[in-house]
N, C-alpha and C positions, 0 to 999 in steps of 0.2 A: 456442633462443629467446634474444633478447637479454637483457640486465642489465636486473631494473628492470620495473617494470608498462608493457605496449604501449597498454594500453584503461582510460584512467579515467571513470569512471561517475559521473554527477552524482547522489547522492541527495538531495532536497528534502524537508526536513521542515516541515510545513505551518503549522506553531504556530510561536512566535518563542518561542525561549529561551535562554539562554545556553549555554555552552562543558559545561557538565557535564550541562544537559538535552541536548545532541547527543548528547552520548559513550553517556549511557544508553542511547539508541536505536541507536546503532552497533553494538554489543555484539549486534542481532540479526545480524548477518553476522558471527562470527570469521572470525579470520585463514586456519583451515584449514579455510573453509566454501567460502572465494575462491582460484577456480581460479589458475593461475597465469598471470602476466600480465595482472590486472586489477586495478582501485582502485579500490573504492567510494568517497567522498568525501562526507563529509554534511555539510551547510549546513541551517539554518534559515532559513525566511523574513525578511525584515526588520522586515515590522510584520504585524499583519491577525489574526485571529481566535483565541480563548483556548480554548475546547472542541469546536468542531463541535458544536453541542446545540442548532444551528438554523437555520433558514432565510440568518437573518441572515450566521453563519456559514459557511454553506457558501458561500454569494458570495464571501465576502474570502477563502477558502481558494484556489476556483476562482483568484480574478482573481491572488493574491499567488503562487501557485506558478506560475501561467504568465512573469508579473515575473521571478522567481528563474529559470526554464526557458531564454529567449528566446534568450540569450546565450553558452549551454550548447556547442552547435557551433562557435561564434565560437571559444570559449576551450580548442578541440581535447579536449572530450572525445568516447566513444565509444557513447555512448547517457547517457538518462536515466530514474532510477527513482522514482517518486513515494509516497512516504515516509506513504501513508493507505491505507487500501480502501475510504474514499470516491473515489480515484480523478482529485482538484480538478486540474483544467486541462488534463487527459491529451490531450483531444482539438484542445482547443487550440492545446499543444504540438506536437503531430501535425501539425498545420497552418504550423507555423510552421518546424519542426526536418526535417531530412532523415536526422538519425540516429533511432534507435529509442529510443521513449519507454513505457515499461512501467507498469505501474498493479497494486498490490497485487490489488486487487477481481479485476477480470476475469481476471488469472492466475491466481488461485485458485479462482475459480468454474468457468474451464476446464477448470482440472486437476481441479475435485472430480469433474466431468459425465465428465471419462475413466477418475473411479475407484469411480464409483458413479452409479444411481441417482436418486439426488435427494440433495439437501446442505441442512445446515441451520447459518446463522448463528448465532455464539455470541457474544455481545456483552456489553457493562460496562453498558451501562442503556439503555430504549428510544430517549431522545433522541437516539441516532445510529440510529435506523431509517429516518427519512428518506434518511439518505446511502446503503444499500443498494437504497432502495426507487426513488431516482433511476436509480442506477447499472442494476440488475434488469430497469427499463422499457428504458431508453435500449440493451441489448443482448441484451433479446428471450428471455431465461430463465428468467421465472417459473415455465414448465412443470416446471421441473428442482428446483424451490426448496420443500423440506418445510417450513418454518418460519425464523422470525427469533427470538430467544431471546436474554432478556439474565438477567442477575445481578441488574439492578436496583443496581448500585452506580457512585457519581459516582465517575468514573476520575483518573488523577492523571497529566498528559499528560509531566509532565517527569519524576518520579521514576519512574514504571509502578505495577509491582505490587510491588519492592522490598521488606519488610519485612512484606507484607499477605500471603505465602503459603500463611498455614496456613488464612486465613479463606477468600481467594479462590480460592483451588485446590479448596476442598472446595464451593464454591459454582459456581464451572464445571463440575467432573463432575456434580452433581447435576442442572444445567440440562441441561447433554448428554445425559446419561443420558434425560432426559424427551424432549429430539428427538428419539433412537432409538428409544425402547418409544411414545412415545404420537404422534410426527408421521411415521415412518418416514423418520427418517436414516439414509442410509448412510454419509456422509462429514460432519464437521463440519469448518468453516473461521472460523477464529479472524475476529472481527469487527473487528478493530484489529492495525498493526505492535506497538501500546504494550503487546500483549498475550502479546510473544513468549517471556516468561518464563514464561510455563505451558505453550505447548507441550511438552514433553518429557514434562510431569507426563503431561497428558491424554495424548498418544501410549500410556506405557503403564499405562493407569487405563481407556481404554477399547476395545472390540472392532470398530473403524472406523479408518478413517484420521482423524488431525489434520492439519489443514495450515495450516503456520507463513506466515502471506499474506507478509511482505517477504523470507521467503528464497525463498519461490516465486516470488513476479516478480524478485527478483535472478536467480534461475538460469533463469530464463528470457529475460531479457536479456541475459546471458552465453550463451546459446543462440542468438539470433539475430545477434548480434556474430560469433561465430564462422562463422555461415554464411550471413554477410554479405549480409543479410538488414534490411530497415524496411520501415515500413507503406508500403501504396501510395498514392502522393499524386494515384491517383485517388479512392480515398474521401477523403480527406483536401489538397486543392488549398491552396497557399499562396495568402494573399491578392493579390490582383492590386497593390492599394493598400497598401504597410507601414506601422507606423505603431511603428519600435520606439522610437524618440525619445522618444514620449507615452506608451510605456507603462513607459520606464524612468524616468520622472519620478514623483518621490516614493519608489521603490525606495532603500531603506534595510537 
């Protein structure tokens, strides 16, 4: 293999925040989690939405990572990853991109229906239950879906859970622990990338699978890369009419 990453991967973080809320969130993919030959690359959005905790939000999430996405094959990278398990513009992007565009949610939800039964969402407070419950509808697997389940705590989208460990780690098993014994979980999937610092705790704290959602749709965008492989753009048809001019206006 040559010198050097052959495949760099647009990651899109959906919230706008500076050079130090990125890195926090990159820190979900280390270095020796990325195969070789590939570049994750995180960008935040330019402007548009502060927590997802609404309707309102999930629009400027949608419309602001498709903005960020458009351009993505132009600028020779080799897929793109979207940095929520809301999912915001995936299909979109799909539409617009010929290389492979990945989504936390659905990769995860995939992989939980291949390692269990029925799966149950663990989330930071219920006002992101909308964002599952769009996604849920729109790809046809509530059959597979035990519950939605949150902490009940207002999340902290730049810093994560940094500093908040001992409170919020003991507060995600507990909630887990209750999708298992009273919804019939068999797999739990973390509700948020921003949640990737407890992964490991919960891994081994309880007797199911965890699944870390942004290193799951990473390696599975490294999966489809390698077997060179994108969605079919007969589900997904480019528009006949572009319009990328108008949509990079105001992009920031």
């Amino acid at each position: 293999m040559a010198d050097g990453p052959n495949h760099r991967i647009k990651v899109i973080v959906p919230i706008p925040m500076d050079e130090a809320g990125v890195a926090a969130r990159a820190e979900q993919l280390p270095q020796d989690f990325v195969a070789p030959g590939f570049k994750p690359e995180f960008a935040a959005v330019g402007w548009g939405a502060a927590l997802g905790d609404s309707y309102h939000d999930m629009l400027l999430m949608d419309w602001t990572v498709f903005q960020a996405g458009i351009d993505a094959e132009d600028q020779g990278y080799s897929g793109v990853l979207i940095d929520t398990v809301s999912d915001s513009g995936l299909r979109a992007l799909r539409s617009r991109l010929s290389i492979p565009v990945v989504g936390p949610g659905e990769a995860s939800f995939c992989t939980a229906m291949m390692l269990g039964k029925s799966f149950s969402i663990l989330t930071m407070w219920p006002q992101w239950f909308p964002l599952y419950e769009k996604t849920l509808t729109e790809y046809g697997f509530w059959d597979r879906v035990a519950s939605l389940r949150s902490i009940d705590t207002r999340p902290d989208v730049t810093e994560l859970l940094a500093g908040k460990e001992e409170v919020i780690f003991a507060k995600l098993k507990a909630e887990a622990t209750k999708a298992i014994e009273e919804d019939g979980a068999d797999v739990i999937v973390l509700g948020s990338t921003t949640m990737h610092q407890s992964a490991a705790y919960l891994a081994s704290e309880l007797p199911i699978p965890v699944l870390n959602p942004g290193q799951v749709a990473y390696k599975h965008l490294e999966m489809l890369i390698g077997l060179g492989l994108t969605h079919s753009k007969k589900a997904f048809p480019a528009p006949e009419v572009g319009k990328d001019a108008d949509i990079r206006r105001n992009f920031a």
